[in-house]
C-alpha positions as CSV (number, residue, x, y, z in Angstrom):
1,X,-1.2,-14.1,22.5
2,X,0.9,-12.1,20.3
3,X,4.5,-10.8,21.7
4,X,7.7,-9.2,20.2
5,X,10.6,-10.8,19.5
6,X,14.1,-10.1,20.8
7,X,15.0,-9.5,16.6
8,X,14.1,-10.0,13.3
9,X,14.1,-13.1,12.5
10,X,16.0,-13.6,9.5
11,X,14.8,-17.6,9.0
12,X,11.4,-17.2,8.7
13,X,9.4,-18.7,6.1
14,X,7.5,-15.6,4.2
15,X,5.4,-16.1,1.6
16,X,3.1,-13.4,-0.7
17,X,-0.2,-14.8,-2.6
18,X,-0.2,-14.1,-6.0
19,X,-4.1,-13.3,-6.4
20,X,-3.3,-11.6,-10.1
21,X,-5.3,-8.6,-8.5
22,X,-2.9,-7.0,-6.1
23,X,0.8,-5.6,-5.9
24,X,2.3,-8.2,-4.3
25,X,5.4,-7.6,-6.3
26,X,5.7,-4.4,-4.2
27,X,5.2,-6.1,-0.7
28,X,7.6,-8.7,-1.6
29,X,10.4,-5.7,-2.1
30,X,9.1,-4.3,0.5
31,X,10.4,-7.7,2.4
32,X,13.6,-8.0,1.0
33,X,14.6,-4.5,1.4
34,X,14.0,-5.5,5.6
35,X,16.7,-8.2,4.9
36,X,14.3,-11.2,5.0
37,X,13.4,-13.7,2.5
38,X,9.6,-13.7,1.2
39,X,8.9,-16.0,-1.5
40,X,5.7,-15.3,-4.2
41,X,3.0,-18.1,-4.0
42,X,0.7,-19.4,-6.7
43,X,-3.2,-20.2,-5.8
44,X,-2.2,-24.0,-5.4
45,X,1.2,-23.4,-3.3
46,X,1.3,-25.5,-0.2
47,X,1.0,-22.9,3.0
48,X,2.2,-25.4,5.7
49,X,5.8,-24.6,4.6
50,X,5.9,-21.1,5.7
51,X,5.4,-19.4,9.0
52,X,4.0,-15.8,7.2
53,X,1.2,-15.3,4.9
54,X,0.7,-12.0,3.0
55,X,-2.6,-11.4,0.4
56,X,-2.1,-8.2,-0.7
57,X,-5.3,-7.2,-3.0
58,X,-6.3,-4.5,-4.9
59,X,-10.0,-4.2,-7.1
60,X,-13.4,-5.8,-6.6
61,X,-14.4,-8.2,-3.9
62,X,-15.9,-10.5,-6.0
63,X,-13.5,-10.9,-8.3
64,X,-11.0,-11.5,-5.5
65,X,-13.7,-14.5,-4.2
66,X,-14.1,-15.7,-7.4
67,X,-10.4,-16.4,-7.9
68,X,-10.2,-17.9,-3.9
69,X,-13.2,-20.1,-4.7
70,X,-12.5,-21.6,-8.1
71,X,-9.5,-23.0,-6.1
72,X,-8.8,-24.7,-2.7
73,X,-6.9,-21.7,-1.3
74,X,-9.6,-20.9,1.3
75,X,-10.0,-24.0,2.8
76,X,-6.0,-24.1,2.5
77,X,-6.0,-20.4,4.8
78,X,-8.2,-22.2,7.1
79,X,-6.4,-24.8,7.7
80,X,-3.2,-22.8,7.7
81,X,-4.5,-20.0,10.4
82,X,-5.5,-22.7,12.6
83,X,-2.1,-24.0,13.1
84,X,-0.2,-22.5,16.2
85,X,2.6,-20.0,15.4
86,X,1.3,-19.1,11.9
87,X,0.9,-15.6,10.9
88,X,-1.9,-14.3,8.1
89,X,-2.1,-10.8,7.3
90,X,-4.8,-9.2,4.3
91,X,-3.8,-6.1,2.7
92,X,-6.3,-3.7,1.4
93,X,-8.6,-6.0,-0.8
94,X,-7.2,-8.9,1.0
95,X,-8.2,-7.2,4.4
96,X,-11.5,-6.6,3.3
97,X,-11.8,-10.9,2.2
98,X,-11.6,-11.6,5.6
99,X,-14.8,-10.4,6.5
100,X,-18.2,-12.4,6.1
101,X,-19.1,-9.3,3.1
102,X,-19.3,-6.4,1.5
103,X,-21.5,-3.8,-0.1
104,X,-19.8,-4.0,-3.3
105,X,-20.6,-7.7,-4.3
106,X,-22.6,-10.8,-3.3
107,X,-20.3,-13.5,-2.6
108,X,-19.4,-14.3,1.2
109,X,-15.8,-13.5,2.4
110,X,-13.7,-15.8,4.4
111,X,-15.1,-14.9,7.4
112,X,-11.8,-14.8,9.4
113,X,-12.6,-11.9,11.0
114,X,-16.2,-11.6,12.1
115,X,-17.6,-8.0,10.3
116,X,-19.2,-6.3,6.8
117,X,-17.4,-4.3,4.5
118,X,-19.5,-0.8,3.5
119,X,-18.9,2.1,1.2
120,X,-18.2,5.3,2.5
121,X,-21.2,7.5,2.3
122,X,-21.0,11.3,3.2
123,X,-24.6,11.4,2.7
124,X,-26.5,14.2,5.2
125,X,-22.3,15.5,6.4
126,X,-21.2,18.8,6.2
127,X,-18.5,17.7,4.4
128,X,-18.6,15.6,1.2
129,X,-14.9,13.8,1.0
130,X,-14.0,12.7,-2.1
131,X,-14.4,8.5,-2.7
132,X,-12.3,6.9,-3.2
133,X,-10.1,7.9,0.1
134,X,-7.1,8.1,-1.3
135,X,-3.0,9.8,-0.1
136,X,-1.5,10.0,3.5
137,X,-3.6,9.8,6.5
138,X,-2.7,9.1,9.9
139,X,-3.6,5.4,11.6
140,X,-4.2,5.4,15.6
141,X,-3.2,1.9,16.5
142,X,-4.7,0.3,19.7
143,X,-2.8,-2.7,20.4
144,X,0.7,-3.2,20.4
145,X,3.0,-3.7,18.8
146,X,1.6,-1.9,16.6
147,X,2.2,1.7,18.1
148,X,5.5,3.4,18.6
149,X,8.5,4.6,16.0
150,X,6.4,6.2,13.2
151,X,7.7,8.7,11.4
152,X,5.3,12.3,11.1
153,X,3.2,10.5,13.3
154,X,1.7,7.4,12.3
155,X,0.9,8.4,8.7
156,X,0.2,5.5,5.9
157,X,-0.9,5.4,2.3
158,X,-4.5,4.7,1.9
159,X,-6.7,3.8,-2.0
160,X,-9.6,2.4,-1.0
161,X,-14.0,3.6,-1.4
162,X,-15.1,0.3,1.2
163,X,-14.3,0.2,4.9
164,X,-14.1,-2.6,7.3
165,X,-16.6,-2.2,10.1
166,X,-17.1,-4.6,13.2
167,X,-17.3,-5.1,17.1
168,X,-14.5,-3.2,19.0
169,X,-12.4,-6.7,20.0
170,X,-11.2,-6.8,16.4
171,X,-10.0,-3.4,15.8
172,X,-6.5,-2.5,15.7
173,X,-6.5,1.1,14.5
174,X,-8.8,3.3,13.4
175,X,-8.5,6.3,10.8
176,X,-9.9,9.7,10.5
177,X,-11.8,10.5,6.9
178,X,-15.3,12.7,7.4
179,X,-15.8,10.3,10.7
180,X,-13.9,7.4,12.0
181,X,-13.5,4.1,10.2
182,X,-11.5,1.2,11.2
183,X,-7.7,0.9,9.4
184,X,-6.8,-2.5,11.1
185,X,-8.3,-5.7,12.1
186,X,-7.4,-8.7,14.3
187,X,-8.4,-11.6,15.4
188,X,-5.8,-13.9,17.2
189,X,-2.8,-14.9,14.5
190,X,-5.3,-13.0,11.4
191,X,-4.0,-9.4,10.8
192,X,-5.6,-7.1,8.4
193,X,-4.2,-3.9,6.9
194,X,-6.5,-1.3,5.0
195,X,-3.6,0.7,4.4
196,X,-0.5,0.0,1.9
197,X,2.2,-0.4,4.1
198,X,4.3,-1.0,0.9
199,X,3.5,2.7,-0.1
200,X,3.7,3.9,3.5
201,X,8.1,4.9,3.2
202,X,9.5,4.9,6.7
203,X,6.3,3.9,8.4
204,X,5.7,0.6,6.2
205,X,9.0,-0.7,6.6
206,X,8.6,-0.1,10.8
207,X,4.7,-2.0,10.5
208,X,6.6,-4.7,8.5
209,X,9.2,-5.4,10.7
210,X,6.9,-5.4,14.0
211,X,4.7,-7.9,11.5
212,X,7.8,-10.4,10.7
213,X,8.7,-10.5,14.3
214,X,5.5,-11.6,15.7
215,X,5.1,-14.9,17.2
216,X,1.3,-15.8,17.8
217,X,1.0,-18.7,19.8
């Protein structure tokens, strides 16, 4: 179950994976600016210590595996989501690594959150969108607390050409571009974000503070 905290809570533990392929130097900002401490974490860090995990990820799917697998970081995540109280979230590439796969390279995913990643394909539409789906779009959450006190309504930053797709249980929000596509995933403590909140202004900083006041149990 996932419920809201009375505050922020300033003594959490908050760390941000340094993949080498993602802006994690933004998302820890990003952090800081809310007040709370995040701390950046090398491939080999030790995950028990902190009661937040952030992989933010930008790039190619593969390369992102390669880097997990040629280390023990997955079966560190593993072992880390499985521990009650402790929060994961994926960012953009690192949302995407959750899933068992994608259309844009041939190693598995972590398989966190059950679902394939595709490429948007405007093929036989009315409208051809431009790929990749990039600027301001507006995210429709489902589930609190993920839902209330966004500025010009729920808008976020979005660069991305793949999308997330799988069974309804796991989607948080979904997003308008041609058709619907799926902005969010969950599954218990695992959060992922297709969107940058880091880029999003007003908006990010409101996701990010619901995100450090969660506590999954």
């Amino acid at each position: 179950m996932v419920q809201m905290l009375s505050g922020l809570k300033m003594d959490r533990r908050i760390g941000v994976i340094d993949l080498g392929v993602g802006n994690f130097s933004s998302v820890v900002n990003l952090i800081r600016r809310l007040g709370a401490n995040a701390e950046l974490l090398s491939l080999e860090c030790d995950l028990e210590e902190f009661d937040l995990v952030i992989l933010p990820g930008v790039g190619a799917f593969d390369t992102a595996m390669q880097i997990i697998n040629s280390s023990s970081l997955r079966q560190r995540l593993e072992a880390y989501v499985s521990l009650p109280g402790n929060v994961f979230v994926g960012i953009c590439l690192g949302m995407q690594i959750l899933s068992n796969g994608s259309e844009e390279g041939k190693l598995d995913g972590l398989g966190m959150i059950p679902g394939y990643v595709k490429k948007f394909n405007f093929t036989g539409c009315d409208t051809k969108l431009p790929v990749p789906h990039m600027g301001w779009n507006r995210v429709e959450f489902k589930q609190l607390p993920f839902s209330e006190n966004w500025d010009e309504p729920g808008r976020f930053y979005f660069v991305h050409s793949y999308h997330f797709e799988c069974d309804e249980e796991y989607i948080l929000s979904k997003t308008v571009y041609g058709s619907s596509f799926i902005s969010a995933v969950r599954n218990k403590n695992i959060f992922g974000f297709q969107f940058h909140p880091e880029k999003s202004g007003k908006n990010g900083m409101a996701l990010f503070k619901s995100v450090l006041e969660l506590s999954c149990v």
